[in-house]
N, C-alpha and C positions, 0 to 999 in steps of 0.2 A: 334443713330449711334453706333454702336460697334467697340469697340478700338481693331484693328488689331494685337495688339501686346499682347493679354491676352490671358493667356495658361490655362485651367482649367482642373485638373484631374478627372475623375469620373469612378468611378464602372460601368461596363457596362456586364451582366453574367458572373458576379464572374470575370470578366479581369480591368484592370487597364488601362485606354485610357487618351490620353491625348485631351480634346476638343479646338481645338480654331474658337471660336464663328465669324467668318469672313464674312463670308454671312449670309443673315437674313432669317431666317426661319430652315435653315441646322442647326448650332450648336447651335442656339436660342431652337430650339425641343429638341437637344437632351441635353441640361440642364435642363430645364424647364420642360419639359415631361417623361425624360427620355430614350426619340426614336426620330427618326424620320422619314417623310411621316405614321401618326399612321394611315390613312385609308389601305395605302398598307400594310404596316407591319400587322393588322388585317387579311385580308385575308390569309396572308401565313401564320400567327399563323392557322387560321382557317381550313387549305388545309391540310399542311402536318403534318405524323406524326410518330413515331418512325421508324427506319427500310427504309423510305423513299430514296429517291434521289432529288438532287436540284441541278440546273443549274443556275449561278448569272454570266449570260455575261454582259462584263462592271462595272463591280463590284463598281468602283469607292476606295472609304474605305471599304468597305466589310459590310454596315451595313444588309444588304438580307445574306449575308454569314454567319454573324453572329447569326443571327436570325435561320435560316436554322441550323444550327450546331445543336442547342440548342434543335429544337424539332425531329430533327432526330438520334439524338442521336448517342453513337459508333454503332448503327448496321445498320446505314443510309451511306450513300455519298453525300458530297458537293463538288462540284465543281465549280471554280472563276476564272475568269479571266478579 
């Protein structure tokens, strides 16, 4: 069972995020792994690439937006909502 009330900070491309591990599988991955959903995130590593465009409807926390910044770089567009 994970204690709802634990905040964990982690490095997340070069940014500072605060995790709290509240549901199992969501902040569990992204401590533990790093990421999380790593099959999805694989392929959009895989798809896009600098110069790109990316659409993250429903964003949720932004972990697709996040991911998307990084390999589209400043000559790319992301868009969240």
């Amino acid at each position: 069972m994970l204690n709802p009330k634990l905040k964990l900070n982690q490095k997340l491309f070069d940014k500072d995020v605060e995790v709290k591990p509240t549901r199992a599988g969501f902040g569990e991955g992204l401590l533990s792994l790093g990421e999380t959903n790593p099959n999805e995130t694989a392929i959009v590593r895989k798809i896009l690439q600098s110069g790109d465009g990316f659409v993250d409807v429903g964003s949720h926390i932004g972990w697709y937006t996040l991911v998307a910044s990084q390999l589209v770089g400043e000559k790319g567009t992301v868009i969240s909502f």
